[in-house]
N, CA and C of each residue as an Amber inpcrd file, in Angstrom:
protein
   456
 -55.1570000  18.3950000  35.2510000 -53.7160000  18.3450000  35.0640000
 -53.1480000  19.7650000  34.9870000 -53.9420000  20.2870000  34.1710000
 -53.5100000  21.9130000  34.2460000 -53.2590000  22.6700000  35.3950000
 -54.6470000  22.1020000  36.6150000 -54.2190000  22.9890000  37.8870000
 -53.0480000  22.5190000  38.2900000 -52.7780000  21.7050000  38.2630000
 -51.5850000  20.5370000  39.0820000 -50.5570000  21.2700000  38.8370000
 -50.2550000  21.4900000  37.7180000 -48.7510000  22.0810000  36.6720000
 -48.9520000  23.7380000  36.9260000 -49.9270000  24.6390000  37.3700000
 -50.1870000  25.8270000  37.9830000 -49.9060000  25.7910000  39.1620000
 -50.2200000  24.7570000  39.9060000 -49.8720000  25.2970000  41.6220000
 -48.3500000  24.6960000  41.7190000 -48.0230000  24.0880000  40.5320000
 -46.7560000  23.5890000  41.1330000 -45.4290000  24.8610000  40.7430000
 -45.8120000  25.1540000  39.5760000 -45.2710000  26.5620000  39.1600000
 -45.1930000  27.7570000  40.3730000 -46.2600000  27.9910000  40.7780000
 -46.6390000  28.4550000  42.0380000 -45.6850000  28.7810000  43.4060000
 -45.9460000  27.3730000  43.4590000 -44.9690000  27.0410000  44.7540000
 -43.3980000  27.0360000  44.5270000 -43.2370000  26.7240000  43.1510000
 -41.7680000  27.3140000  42.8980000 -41.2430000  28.4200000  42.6280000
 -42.2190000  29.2540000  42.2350000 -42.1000000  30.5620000  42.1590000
 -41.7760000  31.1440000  43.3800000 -42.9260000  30.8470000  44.5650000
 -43.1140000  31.4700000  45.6410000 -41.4130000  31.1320000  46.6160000
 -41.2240000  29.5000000  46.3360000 -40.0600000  29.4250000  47.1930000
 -38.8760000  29.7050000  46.5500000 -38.7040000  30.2870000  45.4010000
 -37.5480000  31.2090000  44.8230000 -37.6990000  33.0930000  45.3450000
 -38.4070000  33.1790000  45.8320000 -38.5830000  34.6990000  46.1180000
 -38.5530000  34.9710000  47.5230000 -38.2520000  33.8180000  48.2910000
 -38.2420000  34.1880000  49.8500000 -37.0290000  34.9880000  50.0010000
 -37.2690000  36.0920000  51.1170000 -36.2430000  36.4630000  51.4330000
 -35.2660000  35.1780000  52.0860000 -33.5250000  35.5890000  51.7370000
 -32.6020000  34.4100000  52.5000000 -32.3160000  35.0660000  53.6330000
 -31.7150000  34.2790000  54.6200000 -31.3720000  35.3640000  55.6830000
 -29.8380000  35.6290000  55.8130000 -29.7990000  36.6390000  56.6430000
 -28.5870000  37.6580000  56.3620000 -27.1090000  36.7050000  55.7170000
 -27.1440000  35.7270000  56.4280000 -25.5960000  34.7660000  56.1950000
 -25.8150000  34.3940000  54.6550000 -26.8830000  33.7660000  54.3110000
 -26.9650000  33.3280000  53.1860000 -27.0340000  34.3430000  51.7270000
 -27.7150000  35.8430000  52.0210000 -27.7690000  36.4260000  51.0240000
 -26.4500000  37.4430000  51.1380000 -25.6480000  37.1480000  52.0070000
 -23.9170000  37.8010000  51.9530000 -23.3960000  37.8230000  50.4670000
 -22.7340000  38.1870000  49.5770000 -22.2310000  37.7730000  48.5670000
 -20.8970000  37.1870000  48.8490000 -20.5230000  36.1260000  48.2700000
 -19.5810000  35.2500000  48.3530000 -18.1950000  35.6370000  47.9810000
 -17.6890000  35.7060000  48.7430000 -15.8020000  36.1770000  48.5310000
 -15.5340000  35.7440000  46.9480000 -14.7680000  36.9120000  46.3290000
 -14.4800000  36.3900000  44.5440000 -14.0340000  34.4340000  44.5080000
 -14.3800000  33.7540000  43.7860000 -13.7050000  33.0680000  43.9120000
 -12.1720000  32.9780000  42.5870000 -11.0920000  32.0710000  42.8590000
 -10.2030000  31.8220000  42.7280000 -10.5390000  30.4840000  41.4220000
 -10.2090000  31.1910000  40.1550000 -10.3980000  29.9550000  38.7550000
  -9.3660000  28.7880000  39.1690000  -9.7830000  27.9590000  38.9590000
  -8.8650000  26.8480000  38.7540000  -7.4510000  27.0800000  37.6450000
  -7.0710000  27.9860000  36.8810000  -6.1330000  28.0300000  36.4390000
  -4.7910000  29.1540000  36.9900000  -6.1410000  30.0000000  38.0950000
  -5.3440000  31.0660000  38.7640000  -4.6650000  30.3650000  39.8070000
  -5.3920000  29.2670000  40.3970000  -5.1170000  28.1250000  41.1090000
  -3.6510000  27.7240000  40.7890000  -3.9740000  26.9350000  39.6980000
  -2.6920000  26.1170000  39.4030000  -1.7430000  26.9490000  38.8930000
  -1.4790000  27.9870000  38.4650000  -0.4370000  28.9670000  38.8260000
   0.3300000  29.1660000  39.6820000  -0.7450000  29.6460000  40.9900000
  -0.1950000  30.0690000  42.4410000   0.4260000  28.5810000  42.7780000
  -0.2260000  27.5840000  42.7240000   0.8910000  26.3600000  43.1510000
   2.1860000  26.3300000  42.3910000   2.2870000  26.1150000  40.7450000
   2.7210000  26.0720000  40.3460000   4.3970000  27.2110000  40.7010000
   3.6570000  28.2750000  41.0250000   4.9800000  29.6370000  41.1430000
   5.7910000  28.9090000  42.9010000   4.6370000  28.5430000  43.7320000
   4.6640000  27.8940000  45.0530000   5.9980000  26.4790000  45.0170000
   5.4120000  25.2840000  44.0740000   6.1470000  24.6580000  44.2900000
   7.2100000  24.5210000  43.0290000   8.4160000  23.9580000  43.8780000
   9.5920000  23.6610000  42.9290000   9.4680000  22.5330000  41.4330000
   9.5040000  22.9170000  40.3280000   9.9050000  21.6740000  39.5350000
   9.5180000  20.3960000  40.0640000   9.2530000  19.3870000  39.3010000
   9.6990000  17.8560000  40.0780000  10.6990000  17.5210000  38.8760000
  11.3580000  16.6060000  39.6620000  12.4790000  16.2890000  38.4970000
  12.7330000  15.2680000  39.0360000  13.3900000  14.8830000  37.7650000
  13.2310000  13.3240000  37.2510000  12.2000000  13.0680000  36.0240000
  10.9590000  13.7840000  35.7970000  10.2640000  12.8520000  35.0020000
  10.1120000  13.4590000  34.1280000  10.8150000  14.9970000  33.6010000
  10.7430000  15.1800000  32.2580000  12.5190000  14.3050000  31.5980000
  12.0090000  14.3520000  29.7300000  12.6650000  13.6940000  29.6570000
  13.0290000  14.8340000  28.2110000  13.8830000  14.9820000  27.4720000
  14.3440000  15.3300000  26.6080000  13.9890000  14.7580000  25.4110000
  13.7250000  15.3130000  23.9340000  13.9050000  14.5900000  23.0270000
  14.4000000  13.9650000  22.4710000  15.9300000  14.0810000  22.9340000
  16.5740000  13.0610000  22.5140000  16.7960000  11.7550000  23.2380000
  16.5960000  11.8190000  24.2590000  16.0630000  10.8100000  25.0150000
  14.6710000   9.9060000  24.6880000  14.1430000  10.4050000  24.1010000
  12.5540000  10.3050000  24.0940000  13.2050000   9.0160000  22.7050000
  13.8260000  10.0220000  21.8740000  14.0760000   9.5900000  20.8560000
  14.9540000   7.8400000  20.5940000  15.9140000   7.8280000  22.1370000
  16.7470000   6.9180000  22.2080000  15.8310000   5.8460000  23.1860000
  14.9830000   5.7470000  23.4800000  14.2540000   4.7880000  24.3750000
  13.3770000   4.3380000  22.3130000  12.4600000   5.0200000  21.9370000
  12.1860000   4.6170000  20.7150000  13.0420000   3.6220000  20.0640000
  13.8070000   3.8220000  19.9200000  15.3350000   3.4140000  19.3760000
  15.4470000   1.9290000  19.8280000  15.7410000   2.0430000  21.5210000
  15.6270000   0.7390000  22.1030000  14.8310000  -0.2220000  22.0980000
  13.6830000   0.3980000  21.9590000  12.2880000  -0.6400000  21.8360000
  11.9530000  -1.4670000  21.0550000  12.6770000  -1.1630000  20.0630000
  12.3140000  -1.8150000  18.6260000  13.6160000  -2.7900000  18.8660000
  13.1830000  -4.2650000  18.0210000  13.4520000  -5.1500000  17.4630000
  14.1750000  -5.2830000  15.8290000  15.5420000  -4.4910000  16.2560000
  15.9300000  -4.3290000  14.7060000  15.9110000  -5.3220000  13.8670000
  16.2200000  -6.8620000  14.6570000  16.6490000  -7.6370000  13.4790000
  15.2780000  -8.5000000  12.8830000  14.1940000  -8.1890000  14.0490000
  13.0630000  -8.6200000  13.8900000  12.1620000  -7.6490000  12.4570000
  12.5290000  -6.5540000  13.0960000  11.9110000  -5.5620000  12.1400000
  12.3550000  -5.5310000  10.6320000  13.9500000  -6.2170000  10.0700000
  14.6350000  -6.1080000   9.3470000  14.1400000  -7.4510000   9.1150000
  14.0600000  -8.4000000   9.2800000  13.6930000  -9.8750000   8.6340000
  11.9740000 -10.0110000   8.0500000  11.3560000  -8.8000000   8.7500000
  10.0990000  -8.7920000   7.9730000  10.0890000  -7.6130000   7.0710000
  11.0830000  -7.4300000   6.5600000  11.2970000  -6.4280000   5.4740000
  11.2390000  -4.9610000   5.6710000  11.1800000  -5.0810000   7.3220000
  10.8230000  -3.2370000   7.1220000  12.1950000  -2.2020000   7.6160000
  12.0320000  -1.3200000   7.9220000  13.3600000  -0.4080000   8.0580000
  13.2580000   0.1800000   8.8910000  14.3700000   0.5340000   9.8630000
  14.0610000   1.2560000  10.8620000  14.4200000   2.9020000  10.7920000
  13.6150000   3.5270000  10.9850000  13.7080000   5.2730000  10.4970000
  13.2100000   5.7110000  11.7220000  13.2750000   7.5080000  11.6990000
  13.1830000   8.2950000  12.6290000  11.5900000   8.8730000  11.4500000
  10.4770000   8.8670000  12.0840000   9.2340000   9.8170000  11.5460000
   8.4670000  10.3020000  11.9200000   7.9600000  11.1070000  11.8260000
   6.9970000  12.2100000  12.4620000   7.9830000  13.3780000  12.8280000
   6.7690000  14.6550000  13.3090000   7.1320000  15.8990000  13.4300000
   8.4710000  15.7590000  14.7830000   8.1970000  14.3110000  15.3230000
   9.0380000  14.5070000  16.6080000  10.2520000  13.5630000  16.3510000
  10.5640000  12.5560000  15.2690000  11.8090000  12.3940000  14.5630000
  11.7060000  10.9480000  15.3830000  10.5590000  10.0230000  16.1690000
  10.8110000   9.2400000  16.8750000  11.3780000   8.1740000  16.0090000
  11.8250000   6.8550000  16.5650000  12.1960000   5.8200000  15.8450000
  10.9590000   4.4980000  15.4580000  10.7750000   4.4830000  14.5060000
   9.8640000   3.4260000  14.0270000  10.0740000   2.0140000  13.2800000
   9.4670000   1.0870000  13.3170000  10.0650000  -0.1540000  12.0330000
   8.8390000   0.1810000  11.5130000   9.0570000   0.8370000   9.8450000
   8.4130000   0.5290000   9.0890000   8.5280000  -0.6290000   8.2000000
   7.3650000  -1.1130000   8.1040000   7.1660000  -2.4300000   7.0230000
   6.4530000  -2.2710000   5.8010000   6.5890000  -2.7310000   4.2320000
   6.0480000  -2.0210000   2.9870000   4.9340000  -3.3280000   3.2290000
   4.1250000  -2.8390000   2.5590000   3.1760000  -3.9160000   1.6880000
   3.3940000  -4.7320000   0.8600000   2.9960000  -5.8120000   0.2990000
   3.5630000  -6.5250000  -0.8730000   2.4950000  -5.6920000  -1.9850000
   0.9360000  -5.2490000  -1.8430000   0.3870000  -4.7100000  -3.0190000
   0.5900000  -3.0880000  -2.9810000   1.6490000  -2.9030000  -2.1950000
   1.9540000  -1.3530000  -2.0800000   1.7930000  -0.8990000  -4.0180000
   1.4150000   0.0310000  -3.9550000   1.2640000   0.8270000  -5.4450000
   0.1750000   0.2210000  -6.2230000  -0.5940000  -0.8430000  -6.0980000
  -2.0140000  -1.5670000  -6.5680000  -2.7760000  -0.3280000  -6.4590000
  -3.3300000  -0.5280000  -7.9120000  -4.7720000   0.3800000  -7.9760000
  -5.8050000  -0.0710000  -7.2220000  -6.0550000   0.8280000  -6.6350000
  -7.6100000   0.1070000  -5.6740000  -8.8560000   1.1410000  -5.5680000
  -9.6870000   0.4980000  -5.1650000 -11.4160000   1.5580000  -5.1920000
 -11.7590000   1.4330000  -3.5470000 -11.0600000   0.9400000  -2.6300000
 -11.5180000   0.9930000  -1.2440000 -10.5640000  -0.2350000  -0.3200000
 -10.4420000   0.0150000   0.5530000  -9.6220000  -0.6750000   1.4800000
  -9.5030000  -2.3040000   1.4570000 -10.8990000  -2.6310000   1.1680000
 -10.5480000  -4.2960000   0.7000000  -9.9410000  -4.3100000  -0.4160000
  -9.3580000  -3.9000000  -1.2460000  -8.4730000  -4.3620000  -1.9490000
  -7.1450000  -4.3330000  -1.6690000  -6.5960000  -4.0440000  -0.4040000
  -5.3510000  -3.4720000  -0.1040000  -4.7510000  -4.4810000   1.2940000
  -3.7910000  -4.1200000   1.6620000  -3.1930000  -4.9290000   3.0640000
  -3.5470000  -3.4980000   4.0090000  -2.7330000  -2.0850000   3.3260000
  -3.1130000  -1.1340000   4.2160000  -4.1660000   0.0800000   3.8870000
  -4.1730000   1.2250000   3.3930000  -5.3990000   2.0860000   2.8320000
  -5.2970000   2.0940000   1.6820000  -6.2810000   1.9800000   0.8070000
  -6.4820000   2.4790000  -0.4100000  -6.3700000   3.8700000  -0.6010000
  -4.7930000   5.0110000  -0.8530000  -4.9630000   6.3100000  -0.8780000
  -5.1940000   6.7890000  -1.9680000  -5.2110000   8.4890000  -1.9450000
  -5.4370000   8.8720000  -3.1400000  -4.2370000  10.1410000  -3.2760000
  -3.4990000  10.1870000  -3.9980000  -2.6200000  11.1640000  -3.6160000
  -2.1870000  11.7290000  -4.4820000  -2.6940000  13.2260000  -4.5410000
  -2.2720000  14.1110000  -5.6600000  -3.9170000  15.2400000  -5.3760000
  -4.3010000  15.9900000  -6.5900000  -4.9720000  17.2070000  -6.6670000
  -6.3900000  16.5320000  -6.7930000  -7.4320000  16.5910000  -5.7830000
  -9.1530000  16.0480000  -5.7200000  -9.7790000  16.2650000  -6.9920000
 -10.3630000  15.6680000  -7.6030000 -11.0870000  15.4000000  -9.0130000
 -12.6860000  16.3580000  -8.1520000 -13.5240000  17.0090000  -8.9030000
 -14.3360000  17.3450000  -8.7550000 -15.0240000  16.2670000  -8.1640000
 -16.3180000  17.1550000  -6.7240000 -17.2710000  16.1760000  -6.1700000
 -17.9670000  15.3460000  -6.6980000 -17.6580000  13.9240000  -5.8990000
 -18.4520000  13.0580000  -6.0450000 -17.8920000  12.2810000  -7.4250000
 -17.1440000  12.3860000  -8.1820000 -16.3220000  11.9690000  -9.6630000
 -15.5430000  10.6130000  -8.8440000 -15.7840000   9.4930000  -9.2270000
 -15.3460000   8.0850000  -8.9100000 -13.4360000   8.2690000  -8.9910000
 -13.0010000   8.0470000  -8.1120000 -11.6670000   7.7910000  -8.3820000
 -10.8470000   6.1460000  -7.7840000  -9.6620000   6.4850000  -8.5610000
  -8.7810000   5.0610000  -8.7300000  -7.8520000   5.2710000  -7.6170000
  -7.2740000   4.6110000  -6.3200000  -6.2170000   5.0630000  -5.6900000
  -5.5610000   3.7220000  -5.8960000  -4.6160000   4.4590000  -5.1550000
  -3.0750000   3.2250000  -5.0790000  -3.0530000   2.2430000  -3.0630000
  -2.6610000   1.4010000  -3.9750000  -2.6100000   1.2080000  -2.3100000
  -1.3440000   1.3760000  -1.6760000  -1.5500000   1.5110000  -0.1620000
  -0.5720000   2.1470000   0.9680000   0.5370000   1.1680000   0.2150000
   2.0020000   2.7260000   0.6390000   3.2780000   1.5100000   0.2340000
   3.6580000   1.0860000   1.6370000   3.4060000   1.4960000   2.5870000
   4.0600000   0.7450000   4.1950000   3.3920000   1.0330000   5.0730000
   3.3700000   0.7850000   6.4400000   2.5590000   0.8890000   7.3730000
   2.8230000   2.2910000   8.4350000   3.6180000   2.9090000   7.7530000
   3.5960000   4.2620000   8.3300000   2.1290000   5.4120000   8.1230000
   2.0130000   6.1690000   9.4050000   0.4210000   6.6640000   9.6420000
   1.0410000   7.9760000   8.4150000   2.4170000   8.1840000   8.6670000
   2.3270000  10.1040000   8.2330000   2.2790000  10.2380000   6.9380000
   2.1780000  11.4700000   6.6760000   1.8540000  12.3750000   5.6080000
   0.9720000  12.6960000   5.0210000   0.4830000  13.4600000   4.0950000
  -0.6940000  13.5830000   3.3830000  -1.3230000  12.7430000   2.4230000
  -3.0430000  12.6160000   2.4080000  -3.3740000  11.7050000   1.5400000
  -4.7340000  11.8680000   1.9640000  -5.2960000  10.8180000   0.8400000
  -7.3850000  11.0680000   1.3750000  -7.3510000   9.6890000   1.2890000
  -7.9180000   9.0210000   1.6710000  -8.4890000   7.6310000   1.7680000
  -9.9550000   7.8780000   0.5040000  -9.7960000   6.2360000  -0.0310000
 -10.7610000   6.1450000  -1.5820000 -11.7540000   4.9210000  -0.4150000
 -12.9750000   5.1800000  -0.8400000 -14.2010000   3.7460000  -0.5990000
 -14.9300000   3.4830000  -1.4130000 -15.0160000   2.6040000  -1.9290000
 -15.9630000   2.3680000  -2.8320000 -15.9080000   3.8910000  -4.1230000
 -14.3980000   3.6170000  -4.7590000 -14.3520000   5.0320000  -5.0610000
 -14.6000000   6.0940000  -5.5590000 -14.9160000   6.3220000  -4.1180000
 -15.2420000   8.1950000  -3.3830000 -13.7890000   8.3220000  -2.9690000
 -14.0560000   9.6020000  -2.7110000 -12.7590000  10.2910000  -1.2970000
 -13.6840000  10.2220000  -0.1110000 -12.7180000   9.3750000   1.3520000
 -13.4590000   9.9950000   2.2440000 -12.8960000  11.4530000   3.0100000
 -12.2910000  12.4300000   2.3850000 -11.3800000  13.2930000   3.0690000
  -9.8290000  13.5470000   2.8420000  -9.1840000  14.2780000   3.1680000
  -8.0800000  14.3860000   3.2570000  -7.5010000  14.4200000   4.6340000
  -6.3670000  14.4100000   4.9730000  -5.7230000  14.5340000   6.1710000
  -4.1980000  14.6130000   6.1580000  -3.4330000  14.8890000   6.5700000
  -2.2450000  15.0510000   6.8550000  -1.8090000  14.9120000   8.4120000
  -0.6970000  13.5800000   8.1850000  -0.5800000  13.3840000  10.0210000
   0.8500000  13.8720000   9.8550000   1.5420000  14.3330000  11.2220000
   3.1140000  14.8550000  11.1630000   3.2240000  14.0360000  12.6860000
């Protein structure tokens, strides 16, 4: 087995060291990055238009989408949230503010919100007050923290 894995070394050695001939060992014109690329098109062609859209636009299609009176008969409210002000129906929980130790006790996360208790120290969270993703908070399991996060 040993010779086998020697002559094969061998022969790859040997056919990496052939001379190439003249065309092939030319060095190859610089090439052109793909971002130098999409530049030169970019400076090349015009805009397309039509398909950007404005934020406040962005904002007023949000707006439209939603089901106010639907969203309002299941108790939730319609607001502008996140870093980009879109329009949302938020809906609360009924055990919104319940102490909880991990997500089965809750409709939405069991958070924890305020200053981390030293590692690994069991903590009590509250549960989610609505079904909105943003802001800061750590999620409790079996309670631990799994982390913190902050969404905008």
């Amino acid at each position: 087995m040993r010779l086998f894995l020697a002559l094969l070394v061998l022969t790859v050695a040997s056919a990496c060291s052939k001379p190439k001939p003249a065309e092939e060992s030319a060095a190859p014109p610089p090439a052109v990055t793909a971002a130098e690329d999409d530049l030169a098109t970019a400076k090349d062609d015009p805009a397309p238009t039509g398909q950007e859209k404005t934020i406040e636009e962005m904002r007023a299609e949000s707006l439209a989408s939603i089901d106010r009176t639907a969203c309002e008969g299941a108790g939730g409210q319609v607001r502008q949230e996140g870093m980009l002000g879109m329009y949302r129906c938020v809906k609360p929980y009924a055990d919104a503010g319940k102490p909880c130790r991990g997500k089965a006790d809750c409709e939405g996360q069991c958070r924890f919100e305020g200053e981390a208790p030293a590692d690994g120290a069991d903590v009590t969270g509250v549960c989610q007050r609505d079904d909105s993703p943003f802001g800061c908070y750590s999620e409790v399991e079996d309670g631990k923290l799994t982390g913190g996060i902050c969404v905008d």
